[in-house]
C-alpha positions, -999 to 999 in steps of 0.1 A, spaced: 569 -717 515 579 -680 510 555 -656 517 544 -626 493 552 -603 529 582 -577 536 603 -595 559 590 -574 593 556 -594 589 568 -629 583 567 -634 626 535 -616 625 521 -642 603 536 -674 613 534 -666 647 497 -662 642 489 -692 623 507 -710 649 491 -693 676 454 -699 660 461 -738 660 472 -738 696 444 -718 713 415 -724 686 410 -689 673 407 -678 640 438 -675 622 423 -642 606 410 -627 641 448 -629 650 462 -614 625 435 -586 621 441 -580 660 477 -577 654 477 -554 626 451 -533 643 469 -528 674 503 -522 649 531 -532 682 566 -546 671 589 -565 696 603 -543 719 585 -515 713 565 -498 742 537 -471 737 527 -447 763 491 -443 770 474 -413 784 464 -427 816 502 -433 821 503 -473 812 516 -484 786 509 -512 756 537 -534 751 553 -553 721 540 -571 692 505 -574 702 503 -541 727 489 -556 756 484 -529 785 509 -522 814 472 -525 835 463 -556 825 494 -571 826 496 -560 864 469 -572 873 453 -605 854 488 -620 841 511 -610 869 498 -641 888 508 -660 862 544 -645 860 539 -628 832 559 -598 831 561 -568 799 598 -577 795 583 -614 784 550 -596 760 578 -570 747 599 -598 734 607 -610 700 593 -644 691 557 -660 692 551 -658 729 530 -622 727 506 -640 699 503 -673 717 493 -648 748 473 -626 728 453 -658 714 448 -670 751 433 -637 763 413 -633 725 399 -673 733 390 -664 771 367 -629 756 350 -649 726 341 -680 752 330 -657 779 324 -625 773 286 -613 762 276 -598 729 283 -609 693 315 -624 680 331 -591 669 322 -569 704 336 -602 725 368 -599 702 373 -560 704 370 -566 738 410 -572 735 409 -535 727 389 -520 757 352 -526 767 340 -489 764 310 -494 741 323 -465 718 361 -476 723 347 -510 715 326 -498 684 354 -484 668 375 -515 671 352 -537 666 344 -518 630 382 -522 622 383 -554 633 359 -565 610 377 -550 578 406 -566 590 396 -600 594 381 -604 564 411 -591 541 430 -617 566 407 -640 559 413 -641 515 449 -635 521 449 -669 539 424 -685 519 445 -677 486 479 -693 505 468 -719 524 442 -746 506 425 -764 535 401 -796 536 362 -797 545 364 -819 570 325 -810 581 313 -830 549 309 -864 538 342 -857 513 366 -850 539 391 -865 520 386 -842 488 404 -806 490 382 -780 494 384 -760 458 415 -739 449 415 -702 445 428 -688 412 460 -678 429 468 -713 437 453 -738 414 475 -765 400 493 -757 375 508 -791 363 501 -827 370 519 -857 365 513 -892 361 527 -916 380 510 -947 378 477 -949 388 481 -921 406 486 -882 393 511 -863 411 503 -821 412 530 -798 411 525 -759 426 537 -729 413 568 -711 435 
């Protein structure tokens, strides 16, 4: 399916979605983390403290030293192209909203920093984020209710995606999407 994205965000995306089905976060909560903290593979940011936030998802020289080093996990592997900095990044973002305290969006922007007016800040970006993620998704990507009795019926499409032709075949109707 090509995506309505320049090319630079395509591993953003996809990389996200993957991510979100892996570690049971919130496709939207990835992406709005990644587009908040703005990293690109390679690329490494030097803080005022003297660390540094690393690669696609910006995670902090600090923390890396400390929490992920015993698992091996060096900023030469976070800094790295691919989807292994958003597969972390929905690891650490799945530990803060399972065990951190407050509401859904401080335990998030924990990922930030956990300085209430740090945290605030984020947390308020976060949100917009999120929920721009969240229709941008919703407009690509139909998905089923399977919380109801008809979890076999698609949930409604949006405008952007309804059928646009469908074909008989039999007794059953075949839909075709738009490109």
């Amino acid at each position: 399916m090509p995506l309505d994205l320049p090319p630079h965000l395509h591993e953003r995306v996809v990389c996200s979605i993957a991510a979100a089905a892996r570690y049971d976060v919130p496709a939207n909560l990835i992406l709005a983390v990644a587009e908040q903290e703005g990293g690109k593979p390679g690329q490494w940011v030097r803080n005022v403290n003297g660390t540094h936030d690393v690669g696609a998802m910006q995670f902090n020289t600090a923390y890396l030293a400390t929490d992920l080093a015993r698992y091996g996990i060096t900023p030469a592997d976070v800094a790295a192209p691919g989807c292994y900095a958003y597969e972390l990044a929905s690891w650490r973002l799945r530990s803060h909203l399972r065990n951190d305290k407050g509401d859904l969006w401080t335990r998030a922007a924990n990922y930030h920093s956990r300085t209430p007016a740090y945290n605030a800040a984020y947390r308020s970006q976060l949100m917009q984020r999120a929920a721009k993620w969240a229709v941008w998704l919703g407009a690509r990507f139909p998905t089923f209710d399977v919380t109801s009795s008809n979890a076999l019926k698609p949930a409604p499409y949006p405008a952007a995606v309804r059928p646009v032709l469908q074909v008989k075949t039999g007794p059953q109707a075949i839909t075709l999407f738009p490109r």
